[in-house]
C-alpha positions in Angstrom: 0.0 0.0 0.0 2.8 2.5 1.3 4.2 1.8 -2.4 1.2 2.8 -4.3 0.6 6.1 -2.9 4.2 6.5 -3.0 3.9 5.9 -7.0 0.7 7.4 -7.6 1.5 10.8 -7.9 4.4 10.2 -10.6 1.6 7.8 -12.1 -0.7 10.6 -12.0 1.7 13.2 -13.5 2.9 10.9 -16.4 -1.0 10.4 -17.3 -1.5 14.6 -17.3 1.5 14.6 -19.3 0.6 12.2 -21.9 -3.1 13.9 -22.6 -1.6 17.1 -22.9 0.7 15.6 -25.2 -2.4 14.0 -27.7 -4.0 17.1 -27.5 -0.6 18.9 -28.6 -0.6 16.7 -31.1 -3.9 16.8 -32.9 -3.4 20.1 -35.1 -0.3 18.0 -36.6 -2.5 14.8 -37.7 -5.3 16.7 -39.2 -2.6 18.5 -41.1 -1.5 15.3 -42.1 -4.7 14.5 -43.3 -5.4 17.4 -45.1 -2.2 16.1 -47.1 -3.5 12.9 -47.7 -7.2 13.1 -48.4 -6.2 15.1 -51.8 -3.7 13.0 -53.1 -6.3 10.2 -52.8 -8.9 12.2 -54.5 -6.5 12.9 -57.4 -6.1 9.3 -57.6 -9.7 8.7 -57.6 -10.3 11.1 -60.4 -7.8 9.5 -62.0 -8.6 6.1 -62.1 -12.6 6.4 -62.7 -12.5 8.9 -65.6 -10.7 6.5 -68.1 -10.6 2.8 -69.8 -8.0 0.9 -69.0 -6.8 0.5 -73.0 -3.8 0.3 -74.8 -3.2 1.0 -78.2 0.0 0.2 -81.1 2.0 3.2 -81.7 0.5 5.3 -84.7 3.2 5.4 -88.1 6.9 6.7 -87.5 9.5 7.4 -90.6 12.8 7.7 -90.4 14.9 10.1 -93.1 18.1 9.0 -94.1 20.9 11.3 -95.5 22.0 9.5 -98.7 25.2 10.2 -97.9 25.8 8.8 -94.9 27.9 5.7 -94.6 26.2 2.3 -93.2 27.5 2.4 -89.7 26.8 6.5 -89.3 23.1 6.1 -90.6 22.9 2.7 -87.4 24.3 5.5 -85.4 21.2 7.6 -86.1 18.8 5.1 -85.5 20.7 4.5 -82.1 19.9 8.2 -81.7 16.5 7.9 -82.4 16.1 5.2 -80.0 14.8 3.2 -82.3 16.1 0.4 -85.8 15.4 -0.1 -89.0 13.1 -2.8 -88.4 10.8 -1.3 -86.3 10.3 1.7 -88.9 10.0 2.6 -92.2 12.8 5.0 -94.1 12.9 7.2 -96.0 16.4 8.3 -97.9 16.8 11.7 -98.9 19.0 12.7 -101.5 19.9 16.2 -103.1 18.0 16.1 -105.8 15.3 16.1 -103.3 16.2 19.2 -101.2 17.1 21.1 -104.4 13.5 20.6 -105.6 12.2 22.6 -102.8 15.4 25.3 -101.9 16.8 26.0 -105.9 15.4 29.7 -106.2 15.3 30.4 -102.1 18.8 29.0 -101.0 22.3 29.7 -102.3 24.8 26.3 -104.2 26.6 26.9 -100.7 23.8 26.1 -98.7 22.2 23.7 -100.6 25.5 21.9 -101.6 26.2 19.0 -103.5 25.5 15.8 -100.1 23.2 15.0 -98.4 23.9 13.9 -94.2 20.3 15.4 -92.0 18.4 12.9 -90.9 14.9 12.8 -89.2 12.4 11.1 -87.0 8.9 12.2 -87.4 5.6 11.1 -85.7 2.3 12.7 -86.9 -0.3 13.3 -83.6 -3.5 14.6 -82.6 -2.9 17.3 -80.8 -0.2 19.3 -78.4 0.8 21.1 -81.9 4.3 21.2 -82.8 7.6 19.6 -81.2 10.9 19.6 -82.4 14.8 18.4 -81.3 17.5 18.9 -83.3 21.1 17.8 -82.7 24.3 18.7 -84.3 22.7 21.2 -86.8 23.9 24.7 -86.8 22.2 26.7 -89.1 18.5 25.7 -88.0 17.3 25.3 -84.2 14.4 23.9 -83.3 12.7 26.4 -83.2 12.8 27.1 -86.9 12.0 24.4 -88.0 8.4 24.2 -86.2 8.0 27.1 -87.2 8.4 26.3 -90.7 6.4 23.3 -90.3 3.1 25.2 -89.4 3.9 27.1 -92.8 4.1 24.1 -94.9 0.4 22.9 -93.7 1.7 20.7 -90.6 -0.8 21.4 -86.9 0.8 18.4 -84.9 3.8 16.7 -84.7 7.0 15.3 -82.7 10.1 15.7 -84.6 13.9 15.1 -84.1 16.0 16.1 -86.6 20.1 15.1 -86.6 23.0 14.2 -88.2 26.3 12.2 -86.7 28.3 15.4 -87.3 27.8 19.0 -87.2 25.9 20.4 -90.3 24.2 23.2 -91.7 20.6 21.4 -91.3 19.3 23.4 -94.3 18.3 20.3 -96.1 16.3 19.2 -92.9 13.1 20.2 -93.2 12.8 18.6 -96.7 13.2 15.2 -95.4 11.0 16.2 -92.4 8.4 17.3 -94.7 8.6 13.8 -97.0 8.4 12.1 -93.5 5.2 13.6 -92.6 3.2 13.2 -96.0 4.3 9.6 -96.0 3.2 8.7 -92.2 0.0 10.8 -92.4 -1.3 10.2 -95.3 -1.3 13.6 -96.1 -0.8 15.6 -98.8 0.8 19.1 -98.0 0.6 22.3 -100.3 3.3 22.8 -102.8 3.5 26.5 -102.2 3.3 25.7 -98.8 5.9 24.2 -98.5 8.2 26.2 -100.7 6.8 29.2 -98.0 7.9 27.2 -95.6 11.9 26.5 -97.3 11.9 30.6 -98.0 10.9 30.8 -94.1 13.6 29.0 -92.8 16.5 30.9 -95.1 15.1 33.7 -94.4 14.9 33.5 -90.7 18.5 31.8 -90.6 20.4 34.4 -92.7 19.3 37.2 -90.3 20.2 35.5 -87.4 23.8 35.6 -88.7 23.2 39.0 -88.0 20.6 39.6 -84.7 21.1 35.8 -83.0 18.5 32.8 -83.6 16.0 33.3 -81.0 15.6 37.3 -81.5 15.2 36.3 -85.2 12.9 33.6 -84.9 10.9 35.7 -82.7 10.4 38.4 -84.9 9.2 36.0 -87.6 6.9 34.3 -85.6 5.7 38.0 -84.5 4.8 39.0 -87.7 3.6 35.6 -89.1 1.2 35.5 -86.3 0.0 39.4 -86.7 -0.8 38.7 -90.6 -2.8 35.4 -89.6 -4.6 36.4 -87.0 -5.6 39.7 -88.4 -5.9 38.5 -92.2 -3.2 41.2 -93.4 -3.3 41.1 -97.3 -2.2 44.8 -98.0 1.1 45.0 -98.9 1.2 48.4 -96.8 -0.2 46.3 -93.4 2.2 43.7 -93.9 5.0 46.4 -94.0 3.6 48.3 -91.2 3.3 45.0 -89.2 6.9 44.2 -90.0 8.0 47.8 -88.7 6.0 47.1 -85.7 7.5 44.2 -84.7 11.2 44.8 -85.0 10.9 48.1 -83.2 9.2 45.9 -80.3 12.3 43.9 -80.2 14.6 47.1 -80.6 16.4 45.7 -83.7 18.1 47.5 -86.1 18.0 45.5 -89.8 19.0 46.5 -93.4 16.8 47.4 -95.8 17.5 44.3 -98.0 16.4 42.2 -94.9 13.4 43.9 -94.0 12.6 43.1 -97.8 12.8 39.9 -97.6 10.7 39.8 -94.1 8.0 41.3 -96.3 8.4 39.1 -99.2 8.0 36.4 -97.1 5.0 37.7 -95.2 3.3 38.4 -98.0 3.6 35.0 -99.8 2.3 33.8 -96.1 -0.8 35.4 -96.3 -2.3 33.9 -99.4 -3.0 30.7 -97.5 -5.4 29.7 -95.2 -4.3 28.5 -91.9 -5.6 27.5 -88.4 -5.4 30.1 -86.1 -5.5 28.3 -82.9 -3.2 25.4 -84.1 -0.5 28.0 -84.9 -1.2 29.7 -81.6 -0.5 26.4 -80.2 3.0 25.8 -81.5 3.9 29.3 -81.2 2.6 28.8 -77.4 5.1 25.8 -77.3 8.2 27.6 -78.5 7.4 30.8 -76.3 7.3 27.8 -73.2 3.6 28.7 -72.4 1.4 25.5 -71.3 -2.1 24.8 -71.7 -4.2 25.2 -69.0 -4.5 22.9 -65.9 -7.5 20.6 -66.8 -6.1 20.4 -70.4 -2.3 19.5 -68.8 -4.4 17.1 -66.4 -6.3 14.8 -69.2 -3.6 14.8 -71.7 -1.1 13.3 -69.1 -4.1 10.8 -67.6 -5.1 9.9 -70.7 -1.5 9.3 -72.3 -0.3 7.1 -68.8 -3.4 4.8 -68.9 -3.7 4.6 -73.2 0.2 4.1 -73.7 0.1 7.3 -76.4 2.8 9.9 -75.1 3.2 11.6 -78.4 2.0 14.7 -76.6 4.2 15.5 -74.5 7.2 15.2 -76.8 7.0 10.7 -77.7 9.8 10.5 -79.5 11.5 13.4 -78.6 11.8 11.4 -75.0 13.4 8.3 -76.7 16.6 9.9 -78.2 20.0 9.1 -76.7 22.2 12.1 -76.6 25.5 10.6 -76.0 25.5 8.9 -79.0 26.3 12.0 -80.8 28.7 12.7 -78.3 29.5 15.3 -75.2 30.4 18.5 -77.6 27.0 17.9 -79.3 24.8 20.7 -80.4 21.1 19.7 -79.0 18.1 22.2 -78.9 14.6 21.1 -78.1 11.2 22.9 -77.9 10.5 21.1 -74.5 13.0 22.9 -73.2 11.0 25.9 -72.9 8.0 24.4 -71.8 10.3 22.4 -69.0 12.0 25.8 -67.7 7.9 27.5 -67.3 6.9 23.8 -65.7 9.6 24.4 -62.9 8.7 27.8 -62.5 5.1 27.1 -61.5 5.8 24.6 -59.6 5.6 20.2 -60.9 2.5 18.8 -62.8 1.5 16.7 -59.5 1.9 19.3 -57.0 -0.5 21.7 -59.5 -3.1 18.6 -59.4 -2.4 17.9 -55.5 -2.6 21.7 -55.1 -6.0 22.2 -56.5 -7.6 19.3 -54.5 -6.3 21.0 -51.0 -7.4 24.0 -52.3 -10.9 22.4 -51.8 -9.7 20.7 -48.2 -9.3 24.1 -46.9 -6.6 26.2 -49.0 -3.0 26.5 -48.5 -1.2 24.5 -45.9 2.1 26.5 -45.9 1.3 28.7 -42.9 0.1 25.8 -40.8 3.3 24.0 -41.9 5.8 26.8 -40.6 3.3 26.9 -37.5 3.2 23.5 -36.5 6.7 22.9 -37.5 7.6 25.2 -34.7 5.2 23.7 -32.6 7.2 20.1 -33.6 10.3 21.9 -32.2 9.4 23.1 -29.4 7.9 19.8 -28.3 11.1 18.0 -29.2 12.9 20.4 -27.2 11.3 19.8 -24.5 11.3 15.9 -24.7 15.0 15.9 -24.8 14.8 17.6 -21.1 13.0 15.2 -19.8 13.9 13.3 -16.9 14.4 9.6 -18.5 13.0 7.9 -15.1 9.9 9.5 -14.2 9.2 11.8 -17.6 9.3 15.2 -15.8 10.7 18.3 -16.9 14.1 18.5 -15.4 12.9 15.3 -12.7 10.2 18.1 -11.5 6.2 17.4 -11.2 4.6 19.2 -13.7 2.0 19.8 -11.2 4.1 20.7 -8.3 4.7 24.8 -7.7 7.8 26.5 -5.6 7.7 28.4 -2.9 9.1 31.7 -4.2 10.5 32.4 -0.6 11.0 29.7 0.9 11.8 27.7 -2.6 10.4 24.5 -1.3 8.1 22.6 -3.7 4.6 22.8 -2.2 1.7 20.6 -3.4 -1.1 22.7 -5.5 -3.9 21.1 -3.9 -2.8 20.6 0.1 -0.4 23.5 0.5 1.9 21.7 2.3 5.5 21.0 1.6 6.3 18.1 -0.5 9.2 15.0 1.1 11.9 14.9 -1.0 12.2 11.3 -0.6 8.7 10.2 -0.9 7.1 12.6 -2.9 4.2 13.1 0.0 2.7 16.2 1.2 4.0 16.4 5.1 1.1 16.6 7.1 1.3 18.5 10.4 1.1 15.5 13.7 -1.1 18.2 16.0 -4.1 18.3 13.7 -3.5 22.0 13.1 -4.3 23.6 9.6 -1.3 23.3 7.4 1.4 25.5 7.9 1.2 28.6 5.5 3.6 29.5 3.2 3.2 33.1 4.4 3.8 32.8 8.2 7.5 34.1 8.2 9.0 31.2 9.8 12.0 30.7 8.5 12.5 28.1 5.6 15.0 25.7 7.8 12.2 25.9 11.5 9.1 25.2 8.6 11.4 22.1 7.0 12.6 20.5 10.1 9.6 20.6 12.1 8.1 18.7 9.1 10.7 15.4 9.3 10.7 15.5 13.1 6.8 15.6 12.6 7.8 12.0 11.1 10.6 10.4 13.4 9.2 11.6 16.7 11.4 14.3 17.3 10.9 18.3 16.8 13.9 20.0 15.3 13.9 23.4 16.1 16.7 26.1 15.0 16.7 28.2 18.4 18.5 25.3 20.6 22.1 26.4 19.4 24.9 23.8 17.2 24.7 21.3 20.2 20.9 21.2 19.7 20.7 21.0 16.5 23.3 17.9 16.2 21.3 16.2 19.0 17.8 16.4 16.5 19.7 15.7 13.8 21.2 12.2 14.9 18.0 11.3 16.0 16.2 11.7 12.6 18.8 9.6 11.5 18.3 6.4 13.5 14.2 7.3 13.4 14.7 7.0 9.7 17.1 4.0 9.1 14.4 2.3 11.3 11.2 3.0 9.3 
């Protein structure tokens, strides 16, 4: 019995202790849960909204320079992440680029071999995509650029060749490709638009840099689209426009041939919102969330990824080696994806949006909260789980400094951790009576052993009391 009640108060305490604990605790685990209840809706949404199909990859061609040699053109299909065998090829000679650049291109930059190559897979949507590697006179840019002129909405292409080229003969092959794994049947003057587009746009970049120049193009091809610009005079005002908005300074045999271009451009119908969409791609601007949400879904669960790049994702960059040239359009759209933040936290974002908005606040709170609680476990007393070995429920004493129970008033025993009761019956001694701490203390143990203790009998006294306290004690 004598060891229960000399056990029930740290008992007692360590219950208190662990309640105020859980309740410390709670904001934490419904934070946690406001984590997790959105992720599992996002799954949800995922999983019920589609059929679990699959479906064969749609047609893919491969161009071939003509004059490559046999283990260069294997090198390309190692590239392309892909062989012979599991697509069909096309070889491009230079009878075929000359049929589309004699008349736009100079002998030097048509030339006399042929070494681009290209991959090229037709889709549905996601408009234009394009990687080139090793080609220095084109980017990828350019050439989907180009592509929308010659008729083309949506496509992945890589174009590439196992050393560093011009890439002017690029786009023909590219442009074969297409027509062959579509079906489709582009415009001739479309396509010779397209050529005169990408000398154009090359030559001055030699003199204002690639992506200034393609910019400006893309300016002023989307400005005589979308506005219908036929008049020679709007097309030339358009033209002004835009190079001022890019601070540029050209020649006047350049800002001819801008013109030229522009106007040939506008004879043919095109899709507005198609060409927004590539020019959207180059400029690294995504669609919008639900639109970013279903194509991804619908691609993971059908097996089609052509669009968010499919092929583009399969080359192998080492094989043209370390000092390669590569340019991609993804690029841009990965730098703006990173900006705002991953694909998954935008979908998990907008679900705890709905479970009670943004979580960051209560994260940087609570953390603190976290801290502070593991600060103070590490000061606890291993044995009993105090504070510091101290009752969380005992108080001290500010002038005497003895620990005094809460609920009795009375001084607690050291040793047993009981409240000393007085032996006359009296009221418990207060706190405020101005005895002093050492008379208060003794007369509490001599309470115990029998024996009264008092300060006023002198050293001999005191020594006396003391020695008896002893022996009372080592008999209990």
């Amino acid at each position: 019995m004598e060891v229960y009640f000399r056990t029930f108060p740290e008992k007692l305490s360590q219950n208190i202790q662990m309640n105020r604990r859980i309740g410390e605790h709670t904001p934490t685990i419904m934070k946690n849960m406001k984590r997790f209840v959105p992720a599992m809706m996002a799954a949800a949404l995922v999983c019920t909204s589609l059929p679990m199909t699959a479906r064969a990859d749609g047609a893919k061609i491969v161009t071939i320079g003509a004059n490559l040699t046999d283990e260069q053109k294997q090198s390309m299909y190692q590239y392309f992440g892909t062989t012979a065998d599991a697509v069909d090829t096309i070889e491009v000679t230079n009878a075929d680029e000359r049929k589309y650049m004699e008349g736009i291109a100079s002998e030097a930059q048509i030339g006399t071999r042929t070494y681009s190559c290209s991959y090229v897979e037709p889709t549905t949507s996601g408009g234009i995509q394009v990687k080139v590697g090793n080609l220095t006179f084109v980017t990828s840019s350019m050439i989907a650029s180009t592509l929308l002129t010659s008729g083309v909405e949506n496509c992945n292409v890589v174009a590439a060749a196992p050393m560093e080229v011009s890439g002017t003969g690029a786009l023909t092959g590219i442009m074969m490709a297409y027509e062959k794994a579509s079906g489709k049947t582009l415009s001739e003057e479309q396509k010779a638009a397209a050529t005169e587009e990408l000398i154009t746009t090359g030559e001055i970049a030699d003199t204002i840099g690639q992506e200034d120049a393609t910019g400006l193009i893309n300016e002023v091809k989307q400005e005589v689209i979308k506005e219908g610009l036929t008049d020679e005079g709007e097309i030339k005002e358009a033209v002004n426009d835009a190079v001022k908005s890019y601070n540029l300074s050209l020649t006047d045999d350049q800002l001819a041939k801008i013109n030229s271009l522009m106007q040939n451009i506008s004879q043919y119908d095109y899709d507005v919102n198609a060409l927004k969409k590539t020019l959207d791609n180059l400029d690294g601007k995504s669609d919008g969330f639900f639109s970013n949400l279903w194509t991804s879904v619908k691609g993971f669960f059908t097996g089609d990824k052509s669009s968010d790049g499919g092929i583009i994702n399969d080359t192998n960059d080492d094989v043209l080696g370390a000092d390669a040239v590569i340019d991609s359009t993804l690029d841009a759209l990965g730098k703006d994806s990173k900006e705002d933040g991953g694909f998954w936290d935008k979908v998990t974002g907008f679900f705890k949006n709905l479970f009670g908005g943004d979580d960051d606040a209560d994260d940087t709170d609570n953390d603190a909260a976290d801290s502070a609680d593991d600060n103070a476990e590490d000061s606890t007393d291993p044995e009993d789980g105090t504070a510091d070995g101290k009752n969380p429920d005992e108080s001290i004493d500010p002038e005497t400094g003895q620990t005094i129970d809460p609920e009795t008033g009375l001084p607690i025993d050291p040793e047993t951790g009981l409240p000393v009761e007085a032996t006359d019956g009296s009221a418990p001694a207060s706190t405020d009576s101005g005895s002093a701490p050492d008379s208060q203390t003794d007369g509490a143990n001599g309470g115990m052993n029998g024996n009264t203790n008092n300060d006023t009998g002198g050293n001999a006294s005191l020594q006396e009391n003391n020695t008896a306290n002893d022996a009372g004690q080592t008999a209990q």
